[in-house]
N, C-alpha and C positions, 0 to 999 in steps of 0.2 A: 373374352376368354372362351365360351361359346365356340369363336369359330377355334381358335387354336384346339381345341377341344376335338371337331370334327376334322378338319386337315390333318393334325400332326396326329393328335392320340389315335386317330383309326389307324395309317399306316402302319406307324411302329407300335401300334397295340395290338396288328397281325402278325407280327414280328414275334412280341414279348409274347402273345398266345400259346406259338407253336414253341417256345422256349420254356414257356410255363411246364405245357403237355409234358415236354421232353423230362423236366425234371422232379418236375410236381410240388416244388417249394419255390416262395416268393424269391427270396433271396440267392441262389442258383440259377435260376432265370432270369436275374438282373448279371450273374457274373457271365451266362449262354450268350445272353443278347449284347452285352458290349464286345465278346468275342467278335461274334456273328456281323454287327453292324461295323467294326476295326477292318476284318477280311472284305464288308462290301468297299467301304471306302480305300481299299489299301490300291487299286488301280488309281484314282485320285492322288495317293500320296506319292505312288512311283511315275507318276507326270511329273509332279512338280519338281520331285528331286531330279529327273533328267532337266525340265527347265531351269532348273538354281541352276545347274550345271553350269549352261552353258549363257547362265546372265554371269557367272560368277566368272568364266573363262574370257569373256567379250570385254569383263569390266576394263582392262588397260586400252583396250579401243576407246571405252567411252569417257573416260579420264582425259583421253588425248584428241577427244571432240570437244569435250567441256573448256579445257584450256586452249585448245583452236579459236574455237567460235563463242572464248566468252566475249558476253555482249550483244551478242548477236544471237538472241533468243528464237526465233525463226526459225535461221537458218542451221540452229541445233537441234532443235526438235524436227527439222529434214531428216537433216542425216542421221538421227537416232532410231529413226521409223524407218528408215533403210535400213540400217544393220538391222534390227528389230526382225524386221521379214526377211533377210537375205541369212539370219541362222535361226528363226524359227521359232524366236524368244516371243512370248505372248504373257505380259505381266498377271493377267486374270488366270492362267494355270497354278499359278504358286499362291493365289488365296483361294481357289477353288477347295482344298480341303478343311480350312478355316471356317468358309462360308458354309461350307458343308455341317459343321458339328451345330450350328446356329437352330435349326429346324431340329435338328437330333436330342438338342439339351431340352429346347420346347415339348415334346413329341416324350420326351421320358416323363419329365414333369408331370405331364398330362396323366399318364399311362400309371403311375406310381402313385397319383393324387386319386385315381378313379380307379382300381381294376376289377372291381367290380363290374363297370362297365364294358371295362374293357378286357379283363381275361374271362371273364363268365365266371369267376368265383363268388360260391353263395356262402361259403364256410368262413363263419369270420375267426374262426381261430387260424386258417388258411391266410386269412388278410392279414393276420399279426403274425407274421410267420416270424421267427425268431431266427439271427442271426448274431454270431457273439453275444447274445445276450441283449439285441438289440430289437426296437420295434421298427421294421423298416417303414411304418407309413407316418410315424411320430414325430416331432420335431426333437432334437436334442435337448435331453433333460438331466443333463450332470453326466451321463456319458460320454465321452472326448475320443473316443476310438476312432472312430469315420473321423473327424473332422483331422483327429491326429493325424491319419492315413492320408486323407486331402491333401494337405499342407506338404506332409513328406513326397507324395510321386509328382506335387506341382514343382518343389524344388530338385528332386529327381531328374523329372523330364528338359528342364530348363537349365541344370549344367549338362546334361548330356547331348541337348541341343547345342549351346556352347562348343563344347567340345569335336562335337562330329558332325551336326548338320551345316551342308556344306554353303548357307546363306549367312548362318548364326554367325559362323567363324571370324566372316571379315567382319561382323561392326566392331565399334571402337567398346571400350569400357561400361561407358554409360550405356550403350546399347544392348550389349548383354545383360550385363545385372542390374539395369533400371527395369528391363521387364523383368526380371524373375524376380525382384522385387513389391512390383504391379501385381503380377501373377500369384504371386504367393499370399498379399492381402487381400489379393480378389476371391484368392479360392477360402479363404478364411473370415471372410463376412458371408460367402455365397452357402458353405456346408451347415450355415449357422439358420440360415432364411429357409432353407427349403428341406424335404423331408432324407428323411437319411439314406433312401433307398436310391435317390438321387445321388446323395452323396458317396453312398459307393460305388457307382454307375463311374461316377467322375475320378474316382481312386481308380479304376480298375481299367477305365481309359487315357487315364496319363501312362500308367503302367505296360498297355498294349503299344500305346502309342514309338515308348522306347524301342520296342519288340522291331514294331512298324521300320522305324529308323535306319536300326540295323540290318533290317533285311534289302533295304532300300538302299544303302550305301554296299551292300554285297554286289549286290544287282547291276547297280549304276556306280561304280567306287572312282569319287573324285579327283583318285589322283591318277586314273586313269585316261583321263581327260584334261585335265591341268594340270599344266607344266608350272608348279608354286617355286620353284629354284631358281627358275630362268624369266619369270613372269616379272614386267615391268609393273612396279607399283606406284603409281603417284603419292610422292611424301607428303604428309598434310603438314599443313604449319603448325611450331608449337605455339605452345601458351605466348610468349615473346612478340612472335611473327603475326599473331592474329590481337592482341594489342596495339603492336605498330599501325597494323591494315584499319584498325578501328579508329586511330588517334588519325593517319593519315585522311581515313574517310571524311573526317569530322573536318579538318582543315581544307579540303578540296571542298565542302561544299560552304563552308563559310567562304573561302576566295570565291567560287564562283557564284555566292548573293553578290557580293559587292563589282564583281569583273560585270555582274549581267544587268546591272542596275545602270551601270555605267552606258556598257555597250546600245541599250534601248531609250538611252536620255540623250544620244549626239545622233543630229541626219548621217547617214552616210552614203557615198556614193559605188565604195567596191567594197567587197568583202571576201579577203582569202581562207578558205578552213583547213586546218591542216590539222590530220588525225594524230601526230604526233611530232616529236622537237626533228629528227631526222628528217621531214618534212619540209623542211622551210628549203632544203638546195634545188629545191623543183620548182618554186614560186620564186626564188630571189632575185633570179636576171627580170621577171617582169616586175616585180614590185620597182628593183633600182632604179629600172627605166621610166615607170612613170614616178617616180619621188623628182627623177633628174629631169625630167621633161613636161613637168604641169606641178600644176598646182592642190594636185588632189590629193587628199587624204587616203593611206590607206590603211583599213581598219583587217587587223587579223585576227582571227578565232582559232584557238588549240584547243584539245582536248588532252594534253600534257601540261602539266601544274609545273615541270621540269622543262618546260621548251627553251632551247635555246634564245628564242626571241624576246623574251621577256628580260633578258640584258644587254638586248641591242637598244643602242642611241642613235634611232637615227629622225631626223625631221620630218614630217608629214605622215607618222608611222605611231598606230595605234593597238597597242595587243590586248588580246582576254582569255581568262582562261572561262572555260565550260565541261564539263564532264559527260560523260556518256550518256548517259540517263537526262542529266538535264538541256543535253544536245537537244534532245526529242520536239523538246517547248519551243527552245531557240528555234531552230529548223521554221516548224509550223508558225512560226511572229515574224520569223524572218523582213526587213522593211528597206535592205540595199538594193538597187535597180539591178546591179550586178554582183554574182556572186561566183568566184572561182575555184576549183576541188579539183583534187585529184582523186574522190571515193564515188566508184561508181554506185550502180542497182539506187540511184536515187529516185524517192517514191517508191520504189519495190517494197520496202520490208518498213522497219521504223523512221525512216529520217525520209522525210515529207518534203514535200515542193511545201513555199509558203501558201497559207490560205491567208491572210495577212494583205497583199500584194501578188496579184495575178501576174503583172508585167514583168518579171523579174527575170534579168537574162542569166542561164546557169550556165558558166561554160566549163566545158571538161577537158582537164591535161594528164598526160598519163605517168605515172612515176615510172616507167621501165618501156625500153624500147623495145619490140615485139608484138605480137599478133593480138587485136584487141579482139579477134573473132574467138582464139583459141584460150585467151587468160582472163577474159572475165566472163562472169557469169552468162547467163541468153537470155538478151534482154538486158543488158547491164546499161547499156548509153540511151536504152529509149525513151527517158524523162530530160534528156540534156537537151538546150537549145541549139549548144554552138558546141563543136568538139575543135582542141588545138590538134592538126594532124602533124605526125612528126616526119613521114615517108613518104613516095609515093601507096605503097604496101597496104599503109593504114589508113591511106584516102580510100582509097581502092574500095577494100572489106567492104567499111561503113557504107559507101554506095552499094554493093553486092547485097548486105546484110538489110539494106531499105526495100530494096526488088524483090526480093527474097521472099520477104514480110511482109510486102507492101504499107510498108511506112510511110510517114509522111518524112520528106529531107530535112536532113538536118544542116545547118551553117556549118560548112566546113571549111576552114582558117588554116591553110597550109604555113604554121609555122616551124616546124621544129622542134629538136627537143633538147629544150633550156641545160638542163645540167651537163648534158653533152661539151657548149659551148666554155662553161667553167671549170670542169674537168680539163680541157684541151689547153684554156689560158691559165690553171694552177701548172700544168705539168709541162709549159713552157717557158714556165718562170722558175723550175726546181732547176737546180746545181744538177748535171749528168751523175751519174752515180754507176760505178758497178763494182757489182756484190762478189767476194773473193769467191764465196763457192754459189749457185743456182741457189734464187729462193722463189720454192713453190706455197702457192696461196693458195688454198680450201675455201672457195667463197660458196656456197650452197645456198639455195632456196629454205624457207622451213615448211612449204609446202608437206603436205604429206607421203613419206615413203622417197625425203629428201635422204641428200648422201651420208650425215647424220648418222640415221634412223636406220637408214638401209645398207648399207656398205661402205661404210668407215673403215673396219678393220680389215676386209683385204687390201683395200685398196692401199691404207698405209702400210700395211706387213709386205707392201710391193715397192712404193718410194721409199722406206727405209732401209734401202738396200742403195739405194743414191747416194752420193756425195753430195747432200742440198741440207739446206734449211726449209724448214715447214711450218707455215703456219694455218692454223687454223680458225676461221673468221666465220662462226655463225650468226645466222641474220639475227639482229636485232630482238625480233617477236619468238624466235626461237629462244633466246635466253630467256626473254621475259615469261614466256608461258611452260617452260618444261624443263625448270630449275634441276630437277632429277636427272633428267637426262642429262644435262652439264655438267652436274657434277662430278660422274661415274666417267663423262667424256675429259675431263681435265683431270681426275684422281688417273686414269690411266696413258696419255700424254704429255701434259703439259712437265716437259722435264729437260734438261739442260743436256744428257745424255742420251737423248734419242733428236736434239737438235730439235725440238718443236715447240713451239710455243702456241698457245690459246688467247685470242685476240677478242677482248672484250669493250672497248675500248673505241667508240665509233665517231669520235670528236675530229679526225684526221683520217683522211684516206692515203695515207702516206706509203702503207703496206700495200695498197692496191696500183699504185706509180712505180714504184719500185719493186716491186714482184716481177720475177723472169718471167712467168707462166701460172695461168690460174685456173684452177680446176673447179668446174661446178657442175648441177647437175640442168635443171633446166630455169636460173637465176637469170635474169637481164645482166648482172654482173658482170657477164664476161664478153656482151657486147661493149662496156663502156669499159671494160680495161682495152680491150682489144682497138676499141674505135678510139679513144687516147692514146695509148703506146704505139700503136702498131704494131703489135707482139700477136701470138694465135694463143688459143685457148685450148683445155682439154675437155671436151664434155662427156662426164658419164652418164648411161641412157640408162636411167632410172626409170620407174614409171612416167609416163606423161604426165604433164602440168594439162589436166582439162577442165576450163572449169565448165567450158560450154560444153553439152553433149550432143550438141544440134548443130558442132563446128563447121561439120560434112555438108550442109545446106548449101552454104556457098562454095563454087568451086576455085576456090584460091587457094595454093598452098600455103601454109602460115609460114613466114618470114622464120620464126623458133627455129624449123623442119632444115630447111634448106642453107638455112645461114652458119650452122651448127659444121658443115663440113668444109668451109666454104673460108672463116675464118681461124680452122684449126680442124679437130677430130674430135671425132663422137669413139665412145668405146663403150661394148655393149657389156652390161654388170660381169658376166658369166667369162669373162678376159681379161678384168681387174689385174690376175696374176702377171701379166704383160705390158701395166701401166709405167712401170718403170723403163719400160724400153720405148715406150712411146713419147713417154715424155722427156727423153734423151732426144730421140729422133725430132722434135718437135724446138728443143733446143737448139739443136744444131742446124736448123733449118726456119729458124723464126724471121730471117731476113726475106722471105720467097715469099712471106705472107704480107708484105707493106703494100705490093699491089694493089694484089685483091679490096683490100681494106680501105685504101684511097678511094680505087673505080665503084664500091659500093657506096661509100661516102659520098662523093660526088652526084652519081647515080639516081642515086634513089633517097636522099634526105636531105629535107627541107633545109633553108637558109642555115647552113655550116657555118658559126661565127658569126650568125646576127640574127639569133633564134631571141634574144630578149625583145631585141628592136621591133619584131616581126608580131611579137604577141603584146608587147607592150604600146603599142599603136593602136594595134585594133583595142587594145581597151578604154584606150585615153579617145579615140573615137567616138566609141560607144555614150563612154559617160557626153560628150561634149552635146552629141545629138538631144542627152536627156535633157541637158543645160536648156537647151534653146525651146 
């Protein structure tokens, strides 16, 4: 106590001196000095309220990182520390004036327990200065006035918080009046312990504090900065929804005791993972082919409790389910020679090469056709042993991307790209079809600042001037992570009288074969509608899909760039209004594009129609060499 004594009571005991001087009564000098110390801290307070600000304005970005990258803890706390620095937001400014009253409540203490020492006062009727009738160095002895006073400006301060400060605002219920709650019993044991002079220190700085507020929202006035009408808010789940999500949890990790108990009690020789049920049309021509061609078991892991595979019958075909989290173990135990994924950055962040098993060969297939320099991360393929390449293109890179880096090479398996090949033989087994009036598809990325997010509504205030039908087909991870956003997107399309429909519904690509013309933004989608149909595509040029920023390294243009004009038209946001006329023109001229589309097929991509055969060898290979 000692030192708090020296630190804190000399500062603000120079303080309360020259406060003293000023007034020449105890209590006067306690009402000078919390003035005096309010106006020092008030630069302190008008930082943070410009910092609420603009955590408070940022928050729909960070909502739509959280639902991006949940899971992927990491790579959220990247991108959080980016936006973080790129508007300025520094979380220690908005407790700096918190921290700040810590020393200050000390330092009064001090100052109100001693002042003799510390104002130089030798008059002890001086030291009993009387205020209301009150002895300010006494503890409370059946007078209730201060502590009254306490009570009232800590409940004060804490609905007017509520009300106007602009961090209070957003928490939910219990967040506001759980602390003024807190506050209110704290300040009510606390005017009870300590001397009264304190305690009106602390009345008289709730009270400033209000003052503070207000002039702080003059200054910096929050809605002057946030758009709260137009601001996307992430809907939390109710009571019902976060129930569900509890009882759900609780089931997914009982199935996955018993799915992992299984899976690490049989040998196995290949192992597919597949991050969700949609997953399985990228593995299936090579699984088929080795079930129809060897003897080998093959064992698949999901991280969907809902995968489709879990009601396939088929022979030599073994499934589990695993969750995210407890993916992490698996991973790291991991005990199959071979293992096949379509999820890059492996080793990068949480999901580990096995320590378990050093020899294990990891090969990488990519769910979408496109440039692996420009759509995954830098660095995404350099923990893979073997990559399946699907073009010339994407052999290419990957040698470019080793030179570059000086990498060691990796196995590169010119096979193709599987779901291409079942796409080609569904859609030459459908009945011909055509549709009375054009029907246009909406197939979009949910990348970020996809067509969605970013330019939905001109773009259809432009095809709704068509004689078509429309549908709209958001990816998959885009319903699952930004329910809000869907919903506000089907409460204002999905209607019978604007001819649109919202496609949720991802069991059939039926909509994608028989759609005239499909619209996206930088989706692989619309190479496999285009490389099936033979129909052209309309791309609008939304921001770039980048995930690499080090794409520029190598010099190859990415397939994305070039292929984008080549199979249809690109249309740049800010033209939208002329979408309808392009995609008339685009109509009527979709026959000019079956060329192109063939001599690129041909051209430049691996084994066309025997893309399973091609990867399903080399694995039935591999395991065989283990064999021996």
């Amino acid at each position: 106590m000692n030192f708090i004594d020296i630190i804190f009571g000399t500062v603000f005991g120079l303080i309360m001196r020259l406060c003293y001087v000023a007034t020449d009564n105890f209590a006067w000098a306690i009402v000078l000095f919390t003035i005096v110390v309010r106006a020092l801290m008030f630069p302190l307070s008008l930082m943070s309220q410009k910092n609420s600000i603009i955590l408070v304005k940022i928050k729909p970005i960070l909502d739509d990182l959280q639902a991006r990258y949940e899971g992927e803890f990491e790579l959220l706390r990247k991108e959080q520390k980016a936006l973080y620095k790129k508007e300025k937001y520094s979380a220690i400014k908005s407790l700096l004036p918190l921290l700040a009253q810590i020393p200050i409540i000390m330092g009064v203490i001090s100052v109100v327990n001693n002042p003799i020492g510390h104002l130089g006062v030798h008059n002890q009727e001086e030291i009993n200065a009387m205020f209301f009738g009150m002895d300010m160095l006494a503890l409370p002895d059946g007078n209730l006035i201060i502590p009254i006073l306490a009570i009232a400006s800590t409940i004060l301060l804490c609905v007017m918080q509520n009300l106007f400060n602009v961090i209070s605002r957003e928490q939910g219920f219990i967040g506001k009046y759980g602390v003024m709650v807190f506050l209110t019993v704290f300040t009510g044991w606390f005017v009870f312990v300590v001397p009264q002079g304190v305690g009106l220190f602390w009345t008289l700085s709730n009270i400033t504090a209000v003052l503070a507020l207000a002039i702080c929202n003059y200054i910096y006035n929050p809605k002057k900065y946030i758009d709260y009408e137009n601001r996307s808010v992430r809907i939390k789940p109710t009571r019902e929804e976060k129930a569900a999500m509890r009882e759900k949890r609780k089931i997914e990790k009982e199935r996955e005791k018993v799915d992992m108990q299984r899976f690490f009690s049989v040998d196995k020789e290949v192992v597919f993972y597949s991050e969700a049920s949609g997953f399985y049309k990228y593995f299936q021509g090579f699984i088929d082919y080795i079930i129809e061609n060897s003897d080998i078991t093959v064992h698949y892991l999901s991280s969907d409790i809902n995968d489709q595979v879990f009601g396939l019958e088929k022979s030599q075909f073994e499934a589990y389910f695993c969750g995210s989290h407890g993916l992490i173990t698996t991973f790291m135990k991991m005990d199959a020679p071979v293992v096949v994924m379509t999820m890059p950055d492996l080793n990068a962040y949480h999901y580990k090469r096995s320590i378990v098993r050093k020899d294990i060969e990891y090969i990488y297939t990519d769910h979408g056709l496109g440039s692996c320099n420009l759509t995954l991360r830098t660095g995404g393929l350099n923990n893979y042993d073997t990559i399946f390449c699907q073009s010339t293109d994407y052999n290419e890179e990957i040698m470019a991307t080793e030179r570059a880096y000086n990498l060691p090479e990796k196995n590169l398996v010119n096979v193709g790209f599987s779901l291409l090949d079942i796409l080609l033989k569904n859609y030459d087994n459908m009945a011909e079809r055509s549709n009375e009036v054009p029907q246009i598809l909406i197939a979009p990325s949910w990348q970020r600042d996809n067509i969605l997010e970013y330019c939905l509504d001109p773009l259809m205030e432009s095809l709704l001037k068509l004689d078509c039908d429309v549908i709209i087909r958001p990816h998959p991870e885009f319903i699952k992570r930004f329910p809000g956003k869907m919903k506000k997107i089907s409460e204002k399309y999905d209607n019978e009288r604007n001819r649109v429909t919202i496609q949720t519904d991802f069991s059939s690509s039926e909509t994608v074969y028989n759609s005239d013309l499909v619209i996206t933004d930088w989706s692989s989608i619309a190479l496999e509608f285009s490389l099936t149909t033979k129909k052209p595509s309309l791309f609008i040029n939304t921001p770039m899909k980048v995930m690499n920023p080090e794409w520029r390294k190598i010099e190859i243009e990415p397939m994305d760039f070039w292929l984008r004009d080549n199979i249809g038209v690109s249309l740049d946001v800010d033209k939208l209004d002329k979408a309808n006329e392009v995609v008339e023109d685009l109509l009527n001229r979709k026959d000019d594009y079956k060329t192109t589309i063939l001599n690129f097929m041909s051209g430049r991509l691996y084994n066309v129609g025997h893309t399973a055969k091609a990867g399903g060898e080399y694995i039935i290979d591999q395991i065989m060499l283990r064999r021996e």
